[in-house]
N, C-alpha and C positions, 0 to 999 in steps of 0.2 A: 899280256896285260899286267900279271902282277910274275916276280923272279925273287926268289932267296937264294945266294948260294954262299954255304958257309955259315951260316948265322949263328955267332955266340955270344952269351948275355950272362955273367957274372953280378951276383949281390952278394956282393963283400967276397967271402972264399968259397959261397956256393954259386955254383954253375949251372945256371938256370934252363939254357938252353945248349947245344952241343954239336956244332958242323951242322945246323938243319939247310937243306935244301929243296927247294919245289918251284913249280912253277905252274900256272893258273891261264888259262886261253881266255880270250874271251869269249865271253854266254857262259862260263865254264862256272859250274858247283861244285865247290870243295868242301867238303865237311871235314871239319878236324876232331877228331874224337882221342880219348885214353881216358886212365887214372886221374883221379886228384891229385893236381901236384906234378903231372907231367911235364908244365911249360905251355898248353893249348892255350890259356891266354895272353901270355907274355909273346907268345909268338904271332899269333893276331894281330899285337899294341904295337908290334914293331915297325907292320905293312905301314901305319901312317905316323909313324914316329912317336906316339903316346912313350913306349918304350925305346930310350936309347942303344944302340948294341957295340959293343967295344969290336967286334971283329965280324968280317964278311960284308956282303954286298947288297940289295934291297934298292930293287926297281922297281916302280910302279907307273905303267901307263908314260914312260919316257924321264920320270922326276924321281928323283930322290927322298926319301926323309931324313938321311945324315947329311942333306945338303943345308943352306944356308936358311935362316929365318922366313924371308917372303916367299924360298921357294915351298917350306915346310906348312906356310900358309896355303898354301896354292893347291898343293896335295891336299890337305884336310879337306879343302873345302868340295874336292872333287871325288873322293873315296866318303860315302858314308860311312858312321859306326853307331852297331847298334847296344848299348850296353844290359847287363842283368836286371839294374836298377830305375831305368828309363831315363833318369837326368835332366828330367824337367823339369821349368822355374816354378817352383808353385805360386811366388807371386803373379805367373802372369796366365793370361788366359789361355787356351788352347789354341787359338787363333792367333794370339802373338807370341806363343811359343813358335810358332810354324814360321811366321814373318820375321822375327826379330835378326837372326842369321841372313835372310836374304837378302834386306837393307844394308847389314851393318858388312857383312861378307861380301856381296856378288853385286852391291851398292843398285839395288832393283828400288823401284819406286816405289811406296808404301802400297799404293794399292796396287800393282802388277803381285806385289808377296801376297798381299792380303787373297787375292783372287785365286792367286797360285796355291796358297795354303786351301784353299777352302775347296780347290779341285781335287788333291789330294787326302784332305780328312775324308770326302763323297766317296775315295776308292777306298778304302779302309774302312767305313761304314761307320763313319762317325760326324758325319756332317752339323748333325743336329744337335753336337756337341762341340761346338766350336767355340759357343759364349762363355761354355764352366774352366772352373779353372782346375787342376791335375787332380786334386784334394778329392775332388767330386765325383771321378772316375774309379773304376776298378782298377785291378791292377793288368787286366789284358786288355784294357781300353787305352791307359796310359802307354801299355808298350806299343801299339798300335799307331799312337799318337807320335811316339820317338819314330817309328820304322817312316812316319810317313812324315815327319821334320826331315830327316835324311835324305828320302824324297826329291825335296823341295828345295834342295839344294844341285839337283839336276847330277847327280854322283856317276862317273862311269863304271864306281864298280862297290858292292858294298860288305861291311863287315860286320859279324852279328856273333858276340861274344856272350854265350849260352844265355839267350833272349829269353828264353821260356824257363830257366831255373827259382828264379822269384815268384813263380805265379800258382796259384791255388792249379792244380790236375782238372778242372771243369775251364778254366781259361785258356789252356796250353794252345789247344787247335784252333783258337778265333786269332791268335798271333802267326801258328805255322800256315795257316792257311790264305794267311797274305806273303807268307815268305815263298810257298808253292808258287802262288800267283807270282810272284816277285818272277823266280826262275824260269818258270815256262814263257817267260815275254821274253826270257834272254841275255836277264842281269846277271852280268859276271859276281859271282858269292863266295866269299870265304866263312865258313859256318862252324863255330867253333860250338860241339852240343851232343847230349847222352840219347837225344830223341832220334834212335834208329829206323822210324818207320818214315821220318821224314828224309833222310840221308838215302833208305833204301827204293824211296819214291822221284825226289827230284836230284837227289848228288849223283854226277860224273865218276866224282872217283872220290877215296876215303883215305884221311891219311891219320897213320895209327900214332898217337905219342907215348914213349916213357919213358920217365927218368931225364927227359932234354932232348930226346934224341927223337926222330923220325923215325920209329921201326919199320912202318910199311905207309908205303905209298901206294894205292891200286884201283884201279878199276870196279865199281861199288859190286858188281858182279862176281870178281873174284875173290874181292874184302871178304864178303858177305859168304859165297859159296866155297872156299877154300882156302882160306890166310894164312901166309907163309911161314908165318913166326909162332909158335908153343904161347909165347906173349899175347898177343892175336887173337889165339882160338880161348886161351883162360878168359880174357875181356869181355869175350863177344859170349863166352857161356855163362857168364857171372849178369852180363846185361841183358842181355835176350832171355834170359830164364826170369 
């Protein structure tokens, strides 16, 4: 579903990311974890083109995002992303945040979006909040709201670029716990995030970053029960403790 091989990304003379390569099945959960400052989000932004990369290769689902404009369009609209900050209009309501992309995007009829949106806030538990607008919500109701706009764009696979780091510690699990749901139906995920309990419940496998580089790639099993790298085992004692 999703391929990086090679992938490097230069700002100005520092070198952001460094030969990374992975590859992602589909239904497949990848958690990308490390350091501050590893390149774990830069290298997310790149799966749908948010970030440009001077070197390497970068498939998704048969398309490119160093390819041309409408194909760059095409991707976006088929990979969700989920951001820190939620990125919703606060002028508009909950309910044409959710519709406003599927009109203007997938050119759907106001009310097939409208309808579509409002099936999707019911799975997210926020149904009865469709008429407020962002303002009015929490801040794990808003993410909520982003995870299920993405949604509703029918995504074959989605990206979630440390979703839970903005949110008060009493809202973390009303966000992971639609991401759970998310993966046990099957959504191919790339999950860039510090929250190990979620990684070590629904991720496939764990891919370790620092410095740009990919130190380990594995199996959450082995990540978690034996990590091959001194790098690895400092992270995972520094986080887990």
């Amino acid at each position: 579903m999703i391929a990086l091989k090679d992938v490097s990304k230069w700002y100005g003379q520092f070198q952001v990311l460094d030969n990374c390569s992975m590859r992602v099945s589909k239904g497949e959960v990848v958690v990308i974890c490390g350091p501050s400052g590893s390149g774990k989000s830069t290298l997310i932004k790149t799966v749908n083109g948010l970030e440009p990369i001077q070197q390497g290769e970068i498939a998704v689902g048969g398309m490119s995002p160093g390819g041309k404009s409408a194909h760059l369009s095409k991707l976006r609209a088929k990979v969700g992303m989920v951001f820190q900050h939620f990125e919703l209009f606060p002028h508009l309501s909950v309910a044409d945040n959710l519709a406003l992309a599927q009109v203007k995007v997938l050119g759907r009829h106001r009310d097939e979006a409208a309808a579509r949106g409002l099936k999707l806030l019911e799975r997210v538990g926020l149904r009865a909040h469709a008429d407020k607008y962002p303002g009015q919500l929490s801040g794990g109701q808003q993410q909520r709201v982003a995870i299920a706009r993405a949604l509703s764009m029918d995504p074959i696979a989605m990206l979630f670029d440390e979703p839970t780091s903005a949110l008060d510690p009493e809202m973390i699990n009303e966000v992971l716990d639609v991401m759970i749901e998310l993966a046990q139906e099957g959504m191919t995920m790339m999950c860039v995030t510090h929250e190990m309990g979620f990684a070590r419940k629904v991720a496939h496998r764990v891919v370790f970053m620092d410095r740009g580089r990919i130190v380990e790639n594995a199996r959450k099993e082995e990540f978690f029960g034996a990590p091959s790298t001194d790098r690895a085992r400092e992270f995972l004692a520094r986080i887990l403790h």
